[in-house]
C-alpha positions as CSV (number, residue, x, y, z in Angstrom):
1,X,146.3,-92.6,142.8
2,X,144.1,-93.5,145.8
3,X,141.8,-95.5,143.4
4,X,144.9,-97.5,142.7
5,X,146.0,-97.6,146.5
6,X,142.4,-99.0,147.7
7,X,142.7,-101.7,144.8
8,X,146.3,-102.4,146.3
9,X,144.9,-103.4,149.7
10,X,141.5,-105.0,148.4
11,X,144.3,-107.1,146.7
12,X,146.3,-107.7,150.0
13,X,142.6,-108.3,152.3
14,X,142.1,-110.9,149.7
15,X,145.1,-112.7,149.6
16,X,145.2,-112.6,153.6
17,X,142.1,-113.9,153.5
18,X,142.6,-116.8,151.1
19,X,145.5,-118.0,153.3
20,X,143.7,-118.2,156.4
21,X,141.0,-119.9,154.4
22,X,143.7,-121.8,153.2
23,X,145.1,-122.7,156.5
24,X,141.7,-123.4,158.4
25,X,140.6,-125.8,155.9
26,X,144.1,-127.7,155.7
27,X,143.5,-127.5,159.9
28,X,140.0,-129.8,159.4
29,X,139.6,-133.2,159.1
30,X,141.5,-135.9,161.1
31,X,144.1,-135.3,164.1
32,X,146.0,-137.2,166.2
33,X,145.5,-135.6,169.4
34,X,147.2,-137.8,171.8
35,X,149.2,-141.1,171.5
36,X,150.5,-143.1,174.7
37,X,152.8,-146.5,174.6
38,X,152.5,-149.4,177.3
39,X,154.7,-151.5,177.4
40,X,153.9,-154.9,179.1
41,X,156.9,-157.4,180.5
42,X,156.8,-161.4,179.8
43,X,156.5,-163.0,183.6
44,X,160.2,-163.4,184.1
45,X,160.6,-159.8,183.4
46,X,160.5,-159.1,188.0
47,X,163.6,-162.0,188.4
48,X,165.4,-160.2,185.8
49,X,165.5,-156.4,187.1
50,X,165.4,-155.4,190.4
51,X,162.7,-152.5,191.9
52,X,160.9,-152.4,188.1
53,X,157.3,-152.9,187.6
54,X,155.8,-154.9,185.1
55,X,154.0,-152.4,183.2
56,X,155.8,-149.3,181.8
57,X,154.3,-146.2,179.9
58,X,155.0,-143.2,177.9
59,X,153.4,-140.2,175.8
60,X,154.5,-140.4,172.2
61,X,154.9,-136.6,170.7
62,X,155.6,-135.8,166.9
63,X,159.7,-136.1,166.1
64,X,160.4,-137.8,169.8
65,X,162.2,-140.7,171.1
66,X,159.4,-142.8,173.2
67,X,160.7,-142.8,176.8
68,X,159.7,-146.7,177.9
69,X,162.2,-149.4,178.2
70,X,161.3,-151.7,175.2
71,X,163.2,-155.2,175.9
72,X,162.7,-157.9,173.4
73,X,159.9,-160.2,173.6
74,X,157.8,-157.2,175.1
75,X,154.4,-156.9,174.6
76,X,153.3,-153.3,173.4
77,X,150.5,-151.2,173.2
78,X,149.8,-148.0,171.4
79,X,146.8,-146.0,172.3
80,X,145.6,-143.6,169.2
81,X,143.3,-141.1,170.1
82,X,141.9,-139.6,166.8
83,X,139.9,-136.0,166.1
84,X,137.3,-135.4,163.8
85,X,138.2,-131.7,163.6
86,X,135.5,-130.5,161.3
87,X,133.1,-128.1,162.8
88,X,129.9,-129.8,161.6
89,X,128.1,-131.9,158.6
90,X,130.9,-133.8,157.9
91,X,131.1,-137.1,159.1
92,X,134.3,-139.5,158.4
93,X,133.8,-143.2,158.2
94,X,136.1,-146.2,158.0
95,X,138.5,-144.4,160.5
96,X,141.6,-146.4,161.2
97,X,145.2,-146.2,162.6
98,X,148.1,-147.9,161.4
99,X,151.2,-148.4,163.2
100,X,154.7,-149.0,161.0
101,X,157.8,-150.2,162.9
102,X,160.7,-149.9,160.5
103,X,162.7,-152.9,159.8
104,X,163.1,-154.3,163.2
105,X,162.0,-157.9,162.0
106,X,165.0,-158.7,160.8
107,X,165.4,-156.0,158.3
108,X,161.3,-156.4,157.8
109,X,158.8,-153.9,159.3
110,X,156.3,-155.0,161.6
111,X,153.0,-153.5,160.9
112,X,149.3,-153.4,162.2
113,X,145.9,-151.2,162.4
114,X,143.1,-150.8,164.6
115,X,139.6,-151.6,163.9
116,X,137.3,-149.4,161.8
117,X,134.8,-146.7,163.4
118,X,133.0,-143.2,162.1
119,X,133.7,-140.2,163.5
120,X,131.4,-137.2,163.9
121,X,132.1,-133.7,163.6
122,X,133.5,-132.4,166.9
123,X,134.1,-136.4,167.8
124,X,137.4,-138.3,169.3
125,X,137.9,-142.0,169.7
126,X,140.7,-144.5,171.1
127,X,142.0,-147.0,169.7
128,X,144.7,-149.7,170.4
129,X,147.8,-151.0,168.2
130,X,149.0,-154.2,169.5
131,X,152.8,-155.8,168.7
132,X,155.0,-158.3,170.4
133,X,158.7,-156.9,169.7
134,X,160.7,-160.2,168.1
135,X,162.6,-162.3,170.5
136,X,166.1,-162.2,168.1
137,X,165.5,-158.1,167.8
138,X,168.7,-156.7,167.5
139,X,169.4,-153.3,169.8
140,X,168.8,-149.7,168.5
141,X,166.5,-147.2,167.7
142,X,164.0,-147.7,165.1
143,X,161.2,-145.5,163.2
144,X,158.2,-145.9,164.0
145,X,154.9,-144.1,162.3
146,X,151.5,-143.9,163.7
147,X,149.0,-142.8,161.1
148,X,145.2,-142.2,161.2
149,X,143.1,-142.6,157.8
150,X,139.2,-141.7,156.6
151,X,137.2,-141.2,154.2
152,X,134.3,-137.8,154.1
153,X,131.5,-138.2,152.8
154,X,132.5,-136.5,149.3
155,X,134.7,-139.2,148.8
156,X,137.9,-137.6,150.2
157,X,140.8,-139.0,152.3
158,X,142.2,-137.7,155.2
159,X,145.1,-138.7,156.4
160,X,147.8,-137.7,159.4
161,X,150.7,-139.1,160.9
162,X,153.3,-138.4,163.5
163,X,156.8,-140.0,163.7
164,X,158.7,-141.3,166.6
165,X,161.7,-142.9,167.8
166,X,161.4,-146.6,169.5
167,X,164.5,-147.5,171.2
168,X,165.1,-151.4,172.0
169,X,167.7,-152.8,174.8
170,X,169.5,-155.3,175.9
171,X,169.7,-156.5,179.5
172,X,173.0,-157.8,180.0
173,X,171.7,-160.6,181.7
174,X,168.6,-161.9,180.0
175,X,168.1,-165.5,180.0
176,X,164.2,-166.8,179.3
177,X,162.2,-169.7,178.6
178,X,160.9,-168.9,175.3
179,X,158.6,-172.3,174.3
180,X,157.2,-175.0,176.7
181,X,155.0,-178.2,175.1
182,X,153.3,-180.8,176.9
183,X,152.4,-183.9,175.1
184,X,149.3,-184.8,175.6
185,X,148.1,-182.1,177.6
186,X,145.1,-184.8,178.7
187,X,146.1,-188.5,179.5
188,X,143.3,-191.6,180.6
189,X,144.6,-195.3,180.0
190,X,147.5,-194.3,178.4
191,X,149.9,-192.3,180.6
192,X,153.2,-191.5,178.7
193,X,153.9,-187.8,178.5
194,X,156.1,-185.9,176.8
195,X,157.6,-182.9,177.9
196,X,159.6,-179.8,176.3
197,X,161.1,-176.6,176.7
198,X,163.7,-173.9,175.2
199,X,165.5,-171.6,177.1
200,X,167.7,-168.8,175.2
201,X,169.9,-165.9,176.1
202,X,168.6,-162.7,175.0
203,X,171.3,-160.7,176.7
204,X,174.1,-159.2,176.3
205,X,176.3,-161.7,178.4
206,X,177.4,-165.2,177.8
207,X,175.7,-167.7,180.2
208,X,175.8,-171.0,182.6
209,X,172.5,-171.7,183.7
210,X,170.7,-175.0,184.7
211,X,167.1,-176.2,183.5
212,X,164.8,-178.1,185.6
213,X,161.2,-179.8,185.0
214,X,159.4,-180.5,188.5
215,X,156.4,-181.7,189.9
216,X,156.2,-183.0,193.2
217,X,153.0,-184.5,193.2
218,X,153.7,-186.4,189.5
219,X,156.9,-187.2,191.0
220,X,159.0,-185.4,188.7
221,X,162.9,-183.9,189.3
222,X,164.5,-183.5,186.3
223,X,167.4,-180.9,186.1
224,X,170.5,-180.2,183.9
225,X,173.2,-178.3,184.6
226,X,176.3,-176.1,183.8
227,X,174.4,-175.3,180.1
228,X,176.4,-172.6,178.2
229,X,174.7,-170.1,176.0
230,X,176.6,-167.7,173.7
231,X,174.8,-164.3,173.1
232,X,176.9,-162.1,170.2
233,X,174.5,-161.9,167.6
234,X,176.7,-163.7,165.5
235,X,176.1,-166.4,167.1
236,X,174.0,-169.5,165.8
237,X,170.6,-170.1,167.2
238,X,172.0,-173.4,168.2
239,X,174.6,-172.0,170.7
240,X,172.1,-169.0,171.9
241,X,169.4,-171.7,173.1
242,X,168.8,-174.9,174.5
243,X,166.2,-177.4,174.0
244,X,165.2,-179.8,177.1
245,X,163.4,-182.6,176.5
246,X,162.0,-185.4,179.0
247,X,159.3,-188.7,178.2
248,X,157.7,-190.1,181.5
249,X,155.0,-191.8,182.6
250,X,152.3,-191.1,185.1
251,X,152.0,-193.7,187.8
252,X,148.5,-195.6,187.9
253,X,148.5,-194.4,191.5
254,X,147.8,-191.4,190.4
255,X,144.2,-189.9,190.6
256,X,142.4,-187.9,188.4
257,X,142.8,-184.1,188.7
258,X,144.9,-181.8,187.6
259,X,148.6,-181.5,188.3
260,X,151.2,-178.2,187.7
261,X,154.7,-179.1,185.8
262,X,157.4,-176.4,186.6
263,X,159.5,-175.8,184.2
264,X,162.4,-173.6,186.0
265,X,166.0,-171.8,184.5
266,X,168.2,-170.8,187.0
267,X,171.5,-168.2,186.2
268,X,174.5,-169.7,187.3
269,X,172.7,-172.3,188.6
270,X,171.3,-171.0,191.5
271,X,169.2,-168.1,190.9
272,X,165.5,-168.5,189.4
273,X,165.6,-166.5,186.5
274,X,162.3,-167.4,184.6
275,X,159.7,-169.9,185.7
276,X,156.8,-171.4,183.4
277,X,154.1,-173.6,184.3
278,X,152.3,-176.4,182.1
279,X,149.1,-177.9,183.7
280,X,148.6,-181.6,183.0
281,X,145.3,-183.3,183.2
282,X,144.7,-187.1,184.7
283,X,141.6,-188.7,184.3
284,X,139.9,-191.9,185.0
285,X,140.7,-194.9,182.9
286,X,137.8,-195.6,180.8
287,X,135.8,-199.3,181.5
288,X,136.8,-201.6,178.4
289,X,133.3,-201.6,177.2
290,X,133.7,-198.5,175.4
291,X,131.9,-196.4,178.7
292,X,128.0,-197.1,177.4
293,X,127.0,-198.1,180.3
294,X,125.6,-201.8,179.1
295,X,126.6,-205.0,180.8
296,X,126.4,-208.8,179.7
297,X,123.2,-209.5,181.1
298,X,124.1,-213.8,181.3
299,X,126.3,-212.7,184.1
300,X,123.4,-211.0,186.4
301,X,122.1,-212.3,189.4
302,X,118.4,-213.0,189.4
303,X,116.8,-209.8,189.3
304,X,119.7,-207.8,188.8
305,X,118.2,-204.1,187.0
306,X,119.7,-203.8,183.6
307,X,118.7,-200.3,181.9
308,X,115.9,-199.3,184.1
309,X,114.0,-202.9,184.1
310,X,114.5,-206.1,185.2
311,X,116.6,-208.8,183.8
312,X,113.5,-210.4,181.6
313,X,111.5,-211.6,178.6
314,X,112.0,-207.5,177.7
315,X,114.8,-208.0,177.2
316,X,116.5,-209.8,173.8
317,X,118.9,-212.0,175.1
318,X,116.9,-213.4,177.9
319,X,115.2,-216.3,178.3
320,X,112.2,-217.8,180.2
321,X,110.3,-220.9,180.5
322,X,107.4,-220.2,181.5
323,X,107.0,-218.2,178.4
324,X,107.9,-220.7,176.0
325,X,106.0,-223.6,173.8
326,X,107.7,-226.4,176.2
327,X,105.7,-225.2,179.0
328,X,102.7,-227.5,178.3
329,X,104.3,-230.4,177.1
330,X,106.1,-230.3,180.3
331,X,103.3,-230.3,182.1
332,X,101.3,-233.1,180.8
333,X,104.3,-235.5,180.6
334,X,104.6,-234.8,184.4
335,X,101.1,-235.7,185.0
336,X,101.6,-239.2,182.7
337,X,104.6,-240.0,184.8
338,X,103.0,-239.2,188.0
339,X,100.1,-241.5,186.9
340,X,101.9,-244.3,186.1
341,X,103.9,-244.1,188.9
342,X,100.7,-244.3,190.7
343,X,99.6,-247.7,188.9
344,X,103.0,-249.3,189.4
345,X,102.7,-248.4,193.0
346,X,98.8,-250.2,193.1
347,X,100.0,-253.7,191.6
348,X,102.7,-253.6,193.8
349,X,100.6,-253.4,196.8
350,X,98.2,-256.1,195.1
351,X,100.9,-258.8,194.5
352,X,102.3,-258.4,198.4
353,X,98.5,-259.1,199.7
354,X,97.9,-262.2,197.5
């Protein structure tokens, strides 16, 4: 009977024993130790809402909702940081995250990973997952899933993953410049330009605004007012934005530099709303010789430098006389007329005396 009782709890020890086992090797490998969410407003973010900073943040924990304000258009960031949790000799390579934001593309998912690294035994890393959030995102809360992946050196995955809640809103007044094109962005000789811009209503409200190109120095005022945008998301794209559009041309006056356009929306007309700036570069006009630096050399004064050296014989399409095969035949026909001019002069004087 004892014999019996002793194998009993041999039996129990061992099948303790293979659970813990069980457990601590199922505990090794990767981990997802910490995961935090920035979230990083476009420019017009501070005219939109009042006593907000730019940059908000958040901890992400397994089954949570991620407390940030995630508007869209917003730039976001999540920071991995990843556990090699094996005690020693076991080092994983081609480490990764991957973050998976369910069907918030319209109906698609947006998806991206990190860069690859190795881990050592013991070792953490962090890493960052980048997304913009779409422009036409619809409000709600979405899955999200932030995994980590490697491979031992055996030839085994690991994998781990914890899921989240990412909750978008709506301001209910949102009104942006979404797109601004300057063509060219460069001008010389030629100086028409052509400038762009979109603005849209991404919130919640139906909008009058007004839409203004400026430049002071360029002498640009452009503006158009009492523009209505819808904003149910049944609406078209059509009647959520409005494309602006103006061609001018930049005075010869002008100098060379570099000149701000400001491309301004203001709600209701009166209040600046979102402001973006487009740069446009002047520069000399070029000299119609194509800018080489080489002149017609039959229009230089005497002595004039062409290249480095004078305007002579060096030079191809120059010419000089002294240089040439008339030189000598010059010479002795002027000695020939000189001398006969001299013997007409003699029999003159001879015929007076007689």
């Amino acid at each position: 009977m004892i014999t019996t009782n002793n194998k009993m709890k041999q039996a129990i020890i061992v099948f303790i024993m293979a659970i813990l086992l069980a457990q601590l090797s199922l505990a090794q490998g990767l981990k997802i130790t910490e995961i935090d969410l920035s979230v990083d407003y476009d420019e017009a973010y501070t005219y939109r809402v009042e006593h907000k900073d730019r940059i908000d943040s958040a901890s992400i924990f397994n089954n949570s909702k991620i407390n940030a304000d995630i508007f869209p258009g917003s730039n976001i960031t999540f920071t991995v940081r990843i556990e090699n949790s094996f005690a020693r000799d076991n080092t994983i390579k081609e480490v990764f995250s991957r973050v998976t934001i369910e069907e918030i593309d319209d109906g698609a998912d947006l998806e991206d990973e990190s860069v690859n690294f190795d881990l050592e035994p013991g070792d953490d890393y962090r890493v960052d997952v980048k997304f913009l959030i779409p422009l036409d995102v619809e409000a709600g809360t979405y899955n999200t899933i932030i995994e980590a992946e490697g491979e031992d050196r055996n030839g085994t995955i690991h994998t781990t993953e914890i899921r989240a809640k990412l909750e978008i809103k709506r301001q209910s007044h949102d009104i942006r410049i979404i797109n601004m094109e300057l063509e060219p962005a460069t001008v010389e000789c030629e100086r028409n330009v052509k400038l762009s811009a979109q603005a849209a209503n991404l919130g919640s409200n139906p909008e009058n605004l007004a839409f203004e190109f400026k430049s002071d120095a360029l002498g640009i005022n452009s503006i158009d007012k009492d523009i209505f945008l819808e904003s149910s998301d049944d609406a078209s794209v059509d009647e959520k934005t409005y494309v602006k559009t103006l061609n001018f041309e930049i005075p010869k006056s002008i100098n060379a530099g570099t000149y701000p356009i400001y491309a301004n929306l203001y709600w209701k007309n009166i209040a600046l709303f979102d402001q973006k700036i487009m740069n446009l570069k002047v520069r000399d006009c070029s000299s119609s010789t194509g800018g080489d630096g080489n002149q017609d050399i039959y229009n230089l004064p005497q002595n004039q430098q062409v290249n480095g050296g004078e305007a002579s014989g060096s030079t191809e399409n120059s010419f000089s006389f002294m240089d040439s095969n008339l030189f000598p035949i010059a010479v002795i026909g002027a000695f020939i007329a000189a001398a006969l001019v001299t013997v007409a002069i003699l029999g003159y004087s001879r015929r007076n005396k007689k």
